[in-house]
C-alpha positions, 0 to 999 in steps of 0.5 A: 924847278929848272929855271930861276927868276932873277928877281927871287933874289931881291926885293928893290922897290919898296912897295912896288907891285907885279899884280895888274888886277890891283888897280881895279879892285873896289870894296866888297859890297855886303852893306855893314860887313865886318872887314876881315884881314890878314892870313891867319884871321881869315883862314880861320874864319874859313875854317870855322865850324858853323860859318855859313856862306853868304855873298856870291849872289846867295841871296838872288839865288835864293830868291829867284829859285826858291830850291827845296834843297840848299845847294852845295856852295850854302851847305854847312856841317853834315849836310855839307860833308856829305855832299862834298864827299859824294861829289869828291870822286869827279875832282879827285887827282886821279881822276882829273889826270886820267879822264879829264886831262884827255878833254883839255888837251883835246880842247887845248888842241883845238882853240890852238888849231882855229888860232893858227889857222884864222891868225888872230884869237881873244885869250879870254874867249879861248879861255872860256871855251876851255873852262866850258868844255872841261866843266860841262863834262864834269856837270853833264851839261852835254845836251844843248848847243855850248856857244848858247849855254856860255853866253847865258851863264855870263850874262847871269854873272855879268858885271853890267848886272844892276846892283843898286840898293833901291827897291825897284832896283831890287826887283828889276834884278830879281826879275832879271835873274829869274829870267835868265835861270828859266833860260839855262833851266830849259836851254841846258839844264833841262835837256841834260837831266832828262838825258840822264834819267834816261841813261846815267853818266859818271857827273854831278847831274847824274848823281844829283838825280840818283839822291833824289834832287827834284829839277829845281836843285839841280839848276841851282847845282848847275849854277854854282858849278858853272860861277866856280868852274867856268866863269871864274876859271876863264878869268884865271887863264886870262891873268895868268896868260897876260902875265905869262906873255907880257914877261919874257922871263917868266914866259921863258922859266915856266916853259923851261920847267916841268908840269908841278914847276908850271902849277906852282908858277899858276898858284904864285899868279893867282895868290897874287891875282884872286880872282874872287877878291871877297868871300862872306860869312855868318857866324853861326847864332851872329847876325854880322856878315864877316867880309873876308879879304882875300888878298889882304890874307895873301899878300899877308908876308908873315905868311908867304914870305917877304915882298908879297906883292911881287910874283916870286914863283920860288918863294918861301911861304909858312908852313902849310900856306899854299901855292895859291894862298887862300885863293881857292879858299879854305876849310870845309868850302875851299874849291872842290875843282882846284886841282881841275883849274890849274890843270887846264890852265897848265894844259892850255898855256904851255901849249898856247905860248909855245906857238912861234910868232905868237904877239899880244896885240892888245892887253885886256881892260880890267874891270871890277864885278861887284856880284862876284867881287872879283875882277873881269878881264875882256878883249885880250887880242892874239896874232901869229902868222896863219898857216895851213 
């Protein structure tokens, strides 16, 4: 790394914290979930043979769609290993440097381009159309209007989506989310299968088709793939890029550096900012979800070293602890498309903060998504001097 920050060297203020995310976030939401903390316990969890995956809307997804085959995020065992190794091959290194990272920058390219040329711009919004561009490549969801397909997979993961436990609740969000999947199914899903029965491509719908996945599955698929890669994706760009503006040595040592120094900077931000803050998981033969506490692994010192709560992109972690802790997950269900999100995220800033003039305007308001149990960020206002 080129540049070194100042505050590597010390820690001053006890107890003191760098993350912005902190303020709002709230328990997990499972009801009797054994709390899990720490590093150690909960990369181990992660990493136990059997454990099912439970939380991010398995339940509702279950029910609204009823799918003949479990989808990819709730496999265990074989059945997931065969399918993670299947799929492996659209999220390889290789692979994301050489045929995705032309997309991004094509992307990055041109959100950067309308910027200049309207003076002002949302990061949130130019970091969801980003993480829409890059995924819907991967998936093959290529066949319907983008604009129309974000605002549908936003508004099925939206925090202003009910979750309260009473029956009628219940049902209204059950109703709810079953409308709003038949929407996606014959707005975006629909067209793409049928597209790719027709002509196969090189992405997940392609392959899903080619393993006899009936229409049903393959929506609940494009589900999954469109939390991880693009809701949760938009969230990270976000945070890191407030972070990157509101810190002039930060912003100066990471446009200094080379591309691994600006990833491991990405990684040191989302190790202190997870998105998701909360995973679960069912022990095989158990009954009691385990909820297992993300940040509390992170911010854990025995394992990234002291003053976890400052962002130190030079820190020394433990051996074999991550750039990004645990956010990405751990074991057989960590984030196949890790390296996709940090490669658009690096993409996309060092062009971004290399604008001249480039002003944050307004900090985005923080708040807290329950259905996913990570924080949302909205209306995180840019200028710069138009041009052209």
């Amino acid at each position: 790394m080129s540049a070194t920050l100042s505050q590597v060297d010390s820690c001053p203020f006890t107890g003191s914290s760098a993350s912005k995310s902190g303020a709002a976030v709230q328990p997990g939401v499972v009801k009797a979930a054994v709390p899990v903390t720490g590093y150690s316990a909960v990369r181990d969890v992660l990493r136990t043979k059997g454990a099912r995956q439970a939380g991010f809307k398995a339940e509702l997804v279950d029910r609204a769609t009823s799918p003949t085959r479990p989808p990819i995020l709730f496999l265990t065992g074989d059945a997931h290993r065969r399918q993670r190794a299947a799929t492996a091959r659209f999220f390889a290194p290789k692979v994301v440097d050489e045929k995705h990272r032309p997309i991004m920058e094509a992307a990055a390219d041109r959100l950067i381009d309308v910027f200049q040329r309207t003076g002002a711009a949302c990061l949130d919004a130019m970091a969801l159309d980003m993480a829409v561009t890059v995924a819907a490549q991967i998936v093959g969801l290529t066949n319907s209007e983008k604009s129309g397909m974000v605002r549908r997979l936003d508004a099925f993961f939206s925090a202003g989506a009910s979750t309260r436990t009473d029956r009628l609740s219940r049902v209204g969000t059950m109703l709810l989310a079953q409308w709003r999947m038949l929407q996606f199914h014959w707005s975006d899903v629909r067209p793409a299968i049928r597209a790719r029965r027709a002509v196969p491509g090189e992405d997940v719908i392609s392959h899903l088709i080619a393993d006899g996945y009936r229409d049903r599955d393959i929506l609940v698929e494009c589900v999954t793939y469109g939390a991880a890669g693009m809701v949760t994706t938009r969230e990270f760009i976000t945070m890191a890029g407030w972070h990157l503006l509101e810190n002039d040595t930060l912003r100066g040592a990471f446009l200094s550096s080379d591309r691994n120094a600006r990833i491991a900077f990405l990684e040191e931000i989302l190790r202190l900012e997870p998105v998701v803050g909360f995973l679960y998981r069912k022990m095989e033969g158990e009954e009691a979800t385990l909820s297992l506490d993300i940040r509390s692994a992170n911010n854990d010192p025995r394992a990234v070293g002291p003053c976890p709560m400052e962002l130190r992109p030079e820190r020394q972690r433990a051996e074999r602890v991550g750039g990004a802790g645990l956010a990405f997950g751990d074991g057989e269900h960590r984030c196949p498309g890790a390296g996709v999100a940090l490669a658009e995220a690096e993409i996309f800033l060092d062009r971004l903060l290399r604008v001249p003039g480039l002003k944050l305007v307004r900090a985005p308001e923080i708040n807290w998504n329950p259905l996913v149990t990570g924080y949302e960020l909205r209306g995180c206002e840019l200028a710069v001097e138009r041009i052209g």
